[in-house]
N, C-alpha and C positions, 0 to 999 in steps of 0.2 A: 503328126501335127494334130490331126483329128483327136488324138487320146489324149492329149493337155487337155483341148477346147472343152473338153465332154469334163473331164476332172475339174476343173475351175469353173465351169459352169452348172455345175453338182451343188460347188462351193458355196457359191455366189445365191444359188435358189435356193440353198435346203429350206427346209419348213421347220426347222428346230427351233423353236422360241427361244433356245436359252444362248443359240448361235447369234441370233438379231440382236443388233445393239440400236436401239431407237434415238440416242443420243444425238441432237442437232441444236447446233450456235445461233444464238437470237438472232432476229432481223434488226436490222439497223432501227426501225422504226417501232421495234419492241421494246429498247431502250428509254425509258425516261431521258427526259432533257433533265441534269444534275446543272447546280449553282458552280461558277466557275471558284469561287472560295473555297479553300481545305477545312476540311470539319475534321475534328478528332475521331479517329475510325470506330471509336467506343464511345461510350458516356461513362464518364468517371467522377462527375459530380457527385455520385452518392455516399455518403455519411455511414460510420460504421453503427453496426444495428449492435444491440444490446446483448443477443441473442444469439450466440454464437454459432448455430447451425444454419441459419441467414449469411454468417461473413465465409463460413466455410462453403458454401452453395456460391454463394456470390463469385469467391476467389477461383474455387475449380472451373467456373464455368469461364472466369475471363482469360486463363489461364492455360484452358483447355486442356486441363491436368490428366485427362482420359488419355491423349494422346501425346503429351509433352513428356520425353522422358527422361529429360534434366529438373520438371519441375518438383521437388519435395517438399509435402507435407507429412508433417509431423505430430501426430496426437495423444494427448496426454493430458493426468491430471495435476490440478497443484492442489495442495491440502491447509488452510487458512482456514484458523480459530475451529477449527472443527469440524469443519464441512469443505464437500471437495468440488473444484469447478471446473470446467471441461476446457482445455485449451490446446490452440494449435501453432506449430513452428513453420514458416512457408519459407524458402527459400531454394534458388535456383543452384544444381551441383556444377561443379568446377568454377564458379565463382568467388564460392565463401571456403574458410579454414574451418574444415571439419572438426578439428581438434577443437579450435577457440568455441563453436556451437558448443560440443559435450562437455568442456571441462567449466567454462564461465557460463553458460544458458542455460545447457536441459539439467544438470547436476543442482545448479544451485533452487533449481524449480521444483524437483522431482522429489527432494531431498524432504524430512521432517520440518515443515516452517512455524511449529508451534511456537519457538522463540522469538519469530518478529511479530509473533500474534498477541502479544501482551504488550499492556499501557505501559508506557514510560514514563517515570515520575522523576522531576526534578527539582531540586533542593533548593530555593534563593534565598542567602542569608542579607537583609537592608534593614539598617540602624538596629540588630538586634530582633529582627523579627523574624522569623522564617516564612518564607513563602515555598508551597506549594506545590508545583504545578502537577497535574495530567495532561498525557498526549497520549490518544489514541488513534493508530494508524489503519486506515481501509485498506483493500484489498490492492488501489491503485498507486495511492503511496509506497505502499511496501513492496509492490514488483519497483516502485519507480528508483525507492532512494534505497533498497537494502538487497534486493535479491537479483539485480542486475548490476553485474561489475561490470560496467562497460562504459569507455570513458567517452564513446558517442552514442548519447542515445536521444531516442525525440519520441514527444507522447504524439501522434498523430490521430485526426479523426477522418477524413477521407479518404477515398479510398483511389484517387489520381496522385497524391503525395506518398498515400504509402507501394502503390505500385511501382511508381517510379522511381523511389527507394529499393524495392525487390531485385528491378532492371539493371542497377546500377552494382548489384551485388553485396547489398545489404538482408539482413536477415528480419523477417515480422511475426512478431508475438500477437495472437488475439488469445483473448477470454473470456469464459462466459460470464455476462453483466456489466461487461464493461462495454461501454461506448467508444472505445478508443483500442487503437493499438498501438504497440512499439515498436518501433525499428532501431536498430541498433549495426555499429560497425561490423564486420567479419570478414571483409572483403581480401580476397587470397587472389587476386587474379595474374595470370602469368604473364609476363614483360621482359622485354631483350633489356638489358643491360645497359649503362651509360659507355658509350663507347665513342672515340674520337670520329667528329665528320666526316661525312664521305667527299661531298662537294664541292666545300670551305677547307682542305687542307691548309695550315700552317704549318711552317715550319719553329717557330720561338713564341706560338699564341697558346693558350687554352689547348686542348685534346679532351676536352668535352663536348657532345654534342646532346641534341635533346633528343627523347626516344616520343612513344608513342600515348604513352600513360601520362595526362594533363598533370595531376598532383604532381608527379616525381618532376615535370618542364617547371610548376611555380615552386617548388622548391630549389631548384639551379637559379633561379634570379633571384627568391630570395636570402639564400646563400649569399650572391653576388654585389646587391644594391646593399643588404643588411642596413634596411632602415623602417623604421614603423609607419612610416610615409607611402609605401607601395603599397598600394590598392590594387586586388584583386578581385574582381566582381565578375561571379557567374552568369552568362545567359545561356538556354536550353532554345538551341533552333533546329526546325523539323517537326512536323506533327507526328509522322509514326517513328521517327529514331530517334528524335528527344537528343541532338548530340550537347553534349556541355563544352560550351566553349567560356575563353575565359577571358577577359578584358582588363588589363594590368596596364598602370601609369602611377605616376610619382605626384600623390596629392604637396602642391603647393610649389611644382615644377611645371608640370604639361597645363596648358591653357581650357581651361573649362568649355570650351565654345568646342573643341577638337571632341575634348571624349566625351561629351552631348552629341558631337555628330555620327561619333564612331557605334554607341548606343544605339542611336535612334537608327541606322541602316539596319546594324544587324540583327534588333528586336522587332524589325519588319520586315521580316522576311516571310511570305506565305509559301513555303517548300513543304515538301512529304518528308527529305532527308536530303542530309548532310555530311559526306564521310569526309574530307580531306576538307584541309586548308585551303587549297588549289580551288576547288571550286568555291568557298565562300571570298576568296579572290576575287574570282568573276564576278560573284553577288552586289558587292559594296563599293568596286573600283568604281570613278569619276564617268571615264568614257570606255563600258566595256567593248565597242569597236574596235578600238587601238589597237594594235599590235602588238603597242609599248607596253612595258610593265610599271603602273600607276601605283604598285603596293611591294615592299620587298618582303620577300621571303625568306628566312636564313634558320639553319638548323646548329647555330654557335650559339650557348648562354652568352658570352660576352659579349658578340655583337650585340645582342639585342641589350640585353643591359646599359649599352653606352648608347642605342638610340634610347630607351627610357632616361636616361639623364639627359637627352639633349632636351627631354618635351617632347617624346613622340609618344604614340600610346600601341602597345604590343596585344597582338590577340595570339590567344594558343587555342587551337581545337583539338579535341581530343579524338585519338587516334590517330596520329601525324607528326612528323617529328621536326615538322615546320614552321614554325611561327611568323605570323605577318607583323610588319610595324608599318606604321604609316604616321604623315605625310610622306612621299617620296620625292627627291630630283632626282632627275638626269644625270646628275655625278658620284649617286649614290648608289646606282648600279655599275661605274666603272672603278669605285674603293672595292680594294682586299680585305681580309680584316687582319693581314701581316702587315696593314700600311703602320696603324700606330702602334706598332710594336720593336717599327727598324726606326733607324736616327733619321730626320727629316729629307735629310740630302739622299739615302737608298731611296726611300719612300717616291721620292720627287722623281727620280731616276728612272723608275718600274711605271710612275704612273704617265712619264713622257713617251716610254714605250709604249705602253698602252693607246695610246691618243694615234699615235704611228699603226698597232694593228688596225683600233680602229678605221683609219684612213682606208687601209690596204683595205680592209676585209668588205667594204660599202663600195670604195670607188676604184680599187686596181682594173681587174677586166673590162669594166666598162672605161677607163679613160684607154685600156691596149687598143681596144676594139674605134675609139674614137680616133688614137693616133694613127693606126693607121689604114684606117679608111679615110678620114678626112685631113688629117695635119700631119702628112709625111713628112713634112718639110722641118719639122721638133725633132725627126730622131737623125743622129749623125750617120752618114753617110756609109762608113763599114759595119755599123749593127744594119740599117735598112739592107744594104746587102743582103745580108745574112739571113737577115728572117724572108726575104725574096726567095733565097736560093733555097731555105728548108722548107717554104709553100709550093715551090715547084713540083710539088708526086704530090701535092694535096688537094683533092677537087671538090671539096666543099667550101663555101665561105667562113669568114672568120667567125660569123656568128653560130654557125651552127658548130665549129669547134668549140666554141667554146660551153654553151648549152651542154654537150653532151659531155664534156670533161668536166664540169658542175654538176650535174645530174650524180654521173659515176662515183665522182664523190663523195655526196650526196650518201647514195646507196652504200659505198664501201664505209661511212662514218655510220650510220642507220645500223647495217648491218654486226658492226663490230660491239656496238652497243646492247643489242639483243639478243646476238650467240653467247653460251657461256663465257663466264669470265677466262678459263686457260685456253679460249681458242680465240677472244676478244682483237688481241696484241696480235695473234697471230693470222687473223684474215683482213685487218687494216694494213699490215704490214706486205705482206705475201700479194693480196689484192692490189696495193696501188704501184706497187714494183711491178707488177707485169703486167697490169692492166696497160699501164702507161707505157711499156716499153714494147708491147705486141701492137697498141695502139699507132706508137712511130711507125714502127717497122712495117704494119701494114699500110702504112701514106693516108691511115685516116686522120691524124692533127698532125701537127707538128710541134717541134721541142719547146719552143719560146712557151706556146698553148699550154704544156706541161708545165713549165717554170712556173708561169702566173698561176694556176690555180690550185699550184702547189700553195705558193705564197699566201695566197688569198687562205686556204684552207688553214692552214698555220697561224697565221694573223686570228682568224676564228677562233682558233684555244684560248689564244692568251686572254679574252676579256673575260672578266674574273663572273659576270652573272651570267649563267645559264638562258635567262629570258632573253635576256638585250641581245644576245648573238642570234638566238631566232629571229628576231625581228629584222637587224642588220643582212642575215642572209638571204632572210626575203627581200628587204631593199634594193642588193646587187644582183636581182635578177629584173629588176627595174633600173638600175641604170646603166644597163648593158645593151637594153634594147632604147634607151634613151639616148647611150653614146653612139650605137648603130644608124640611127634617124637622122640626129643633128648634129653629132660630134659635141665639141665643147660645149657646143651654145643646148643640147638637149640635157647635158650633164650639169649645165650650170642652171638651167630650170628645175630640174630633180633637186638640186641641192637647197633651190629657196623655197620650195615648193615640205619640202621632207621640216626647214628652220622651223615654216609658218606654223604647220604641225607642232611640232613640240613645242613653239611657244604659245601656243592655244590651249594646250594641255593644261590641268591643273590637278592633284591631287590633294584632295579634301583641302579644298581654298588654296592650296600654295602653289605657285604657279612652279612648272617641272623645269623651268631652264635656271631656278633662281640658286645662286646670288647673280646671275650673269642678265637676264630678263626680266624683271626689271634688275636693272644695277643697284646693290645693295654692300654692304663690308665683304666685300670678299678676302680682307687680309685674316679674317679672322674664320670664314667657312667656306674658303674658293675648294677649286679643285684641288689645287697642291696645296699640301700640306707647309704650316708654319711650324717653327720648333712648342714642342706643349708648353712651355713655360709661357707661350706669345697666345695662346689658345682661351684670352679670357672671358669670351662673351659666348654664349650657346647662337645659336641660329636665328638671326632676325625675325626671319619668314614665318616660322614658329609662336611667334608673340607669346613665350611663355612668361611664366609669374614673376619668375626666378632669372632674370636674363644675365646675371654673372655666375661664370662657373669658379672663377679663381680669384684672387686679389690681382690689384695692379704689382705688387711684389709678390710674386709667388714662394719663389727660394730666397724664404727669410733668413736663411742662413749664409747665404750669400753676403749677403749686406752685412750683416755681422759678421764677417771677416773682413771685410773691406773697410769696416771698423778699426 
């Protein structure tokens, strides 16, 4: 023991200078007090200089080119009327198409330019007269209109537009004497594929979903809308990630007061960064407290398409393959998007189902647990038997079976979600088979306990949005200990109490329980669905421009038969 102590204590004292590390973390009170407002972590107001070893000094140092080693610059000359001027290529690797740089940029740059360096004269013959002309082109002209084939390009002078250009995986020209640079397309960046939702399954809808890359998401809608009316207008939110998102609506359909509102959130937003969809969710929804979800999310072009023609107005952030639309109701999270694709009467079918898991999956346990603790006298006589006789080897109360076969649940649905996908199926499966049935067998619940939150659990899939079942599960662990307390009358307070909620809610102005709170046409935007031909007004609540989608005769051919 003594020969560690002596060894580490060797350590610990040597007198080596180059051993000592004198490094120590400020004091709390070494810190400046900083403004609680996000400042831009650089200044990029400045203007490019004339000078070209000024922009190159400039760009290494913002760029930290010393130590960045995707960042490439490129140096070279071009040769114009005679004389040659020093210029550089800056662009970040694996961003840009190598190829498109050398074969349309450094080639046509590098190459002999003495042929754009002569005046052009051209010929106008009027009433017999000839006219003249000369045009002589400078150095700027002739990179602009003759020696850059590039079908995006933009003369910029800053140097916060042209960085943010570089970022974006665009390529930048400077030269010497020119005050300006170019940025130009070449953007080669790698992207998964269009490939059918993971989420949103259909079985007779679309098999397209959106990916991650914004351009390739507004290109699928406007594919879809194919009208010169879709408005798609960038904003950049986040001071250091700069993310582009993109804000699309049908000018002379969606309500000007809406995408004024949807603007104004999220061009004020003071964030550092931005990755996902999900959290600009949280940024802009109505009441981010809720539980509820005040914004939908869907990863189908077509849905989101058919909210844009309702009047709703869709944002896409880049890097995400979610799209938000908004306004939201409450019946807009329990639509598939296989509703408008089956004949009205399946449709109406699936969504009465639906309304029944609902029920189960908020109120099943908690009204077992109310029956019978306080209202025995509701169940018939041979099932009270029964569940008597299977409580008999069980010595805990009904509440805490039930908690804990919720929880396990809980746990075996978590679980199955997060293991690989070929062992997914296989420990939700495996898990609730013999958790449950060691569970009996050792007289910790009993069977009925299994039945229900089997049910309960099941009831949970069927509703078609991911958010609202969160929220609903959390619910049922609130009215389980409300049915516990007071039985019916604790469950029938949960239920007004949960209405008052949602009908307080409103997402961007429209109140979340509408057509039903206020009562508004619900034959034509209820829950269930009416045949599409009966489908002629867009959504009230909406107050869009456009408020008919179809004629009062739809199938005008119709009538001309009937002719």
């Amino acid at each position: 023991m003594s020969l560690f102590n002596n060894f580490f204590n060797k350590i610990l004292h040597s007198n080596n200078t180059q051993d000592n590390y004198n490094f120590v973390l400020p004091k709390s009170n070494d810190i400046q007090n900083q403004s609680n407002t996000l400042k831009p972590l650089e200044n990029l107001d400045q203007t490019v200089y004339s000078d070209i070893k000024h922009n190159l000094e400039y760009i290494k140092v913002k760029y930290n080119a010393l130590i960045n080693s995707d960042i490439k610059i490129r140096n070279f000359s071009i040769n114009f009327k005679n004389q040659k001027y020093s210029a550089f290529l800056i662009f970040i690797d694996g961003m840009v198409n190598s190829e498109v740089i050398n074969r349309f940029v450094l080639t046509p740059l590098m190459l002999d330019t003495s042929t754009y360096s002569k005046e052009i004269i051209s010929t106008i013959k009027s009433n017999d007269v000839t006219i003249r002309k000369v045009k002589s082109f400078n150095l700027e002209d002739t990179l602009y209109n003759m020696l850059l084939p590039q079908n995006d390009i933009s003369r910029l002078t800053k140097f916060s537009e042209i960085i943010s250009n570089i970022n974006k995986g665009n390529c930048a020209l400077f030269v010497d004497t020119l005050n300006c640079a170019f940025t130009f397309d070449v953007k080669d960046l790698k992207q998964r594929s269009i490939e059918p939702p993971t989420s949103e399954v259909v079985i007779s809808g679309s098999q397209e979903g959106f990916v991650e890359v914004i351009r390739t998401n507004t290109s699928l809608l406007r594919r879809l809308v194919n009208n010169e009316n879709l408005i798609i207008e960038n904003v950049n939110v986040g001071v250091v990630t700069k993310t582009d998102c993109a804000i699309c609506y049908i000018k002379g359909i969606a309500n000007d007061e809406l995408v004024a509102e949807v603007k104004y959130r999220i061009s004020n937003l003071d964030i550092d960064y931005l990755i996902s969809s999900g959290q600009l969710n949280h940024l802009i929804e109505d009441n981010p407290r809720s539980s509820l979800p005040q914004i939908i999310a869907t990863e189908r072009p077509d849905t989101a398409t058919s909210y844009l023609l309702e009047g709703r107005v869709v944002v896409i952030v880049n890097g995400t393959p979610f799209v938000l639309a908004m306004p939201a109701t409450f019946i807009d999270f329990l639509a598939s998007a296989e509703d408008t694709n089956l004949k009205y009467q399946f449709a109406n079918l699936l969504k009465i189902i639906r309304i029944i898991a609902l029920v189960f999956t908020v109120l099943l346990p908690g009204l077992y647990i109310a029956v019978t603790t306080f209202h025995q006298e509701l169940i018939p006589s041979e099932l009270l038997f029964a569940i008597v006789a299977s409580r008999n080897s069980v010595p805990f109360p009904i509440l805490f079976e039930l908690i804990i076969m919720e929880l396990s649940f809980e746990l075996i649905r978590e679980a199955g979600i997060r293991v690989p996908s070929p062992l997914g199926a296989t420990i939700s499966l495996v898990g609730g088979l013999i958790l449950g049935e060691a569970a009996v067998s050792a007289g910790i619940v009993s069977p009925i306990t299994i039945i229900i939150v089997a049910i309960t659990g099941i009831s949970s899939f069927a509703l078609p949005d991911f958010i609202i079942s969160f929220h609903f599960r959390i619910a049922r662990f609130s009215y389980i200990f409300l049915g516990c307390i007071a039985g019916f009358l604790g469950i029938a307070f949960g239920i007004f109490v949960h209405m008052a909620i949602l009908a307080n809610l409103e997402s961007f102005g429209v109140p979340y329980l509408n057509p039903y709170a206020p009562l508004t046409e619900i034959n034509h935007n209820g829950y269930f669905l009416a045949p599409f031909w009966k489908k002629e007004k867009r959504p009230d609540a909406f107050n869009t421009k456009r408020i008919r989608s179809q004629s009062n005769i739809s199938m005008t051919w119709k009538k001309g038969s009937e002719k």
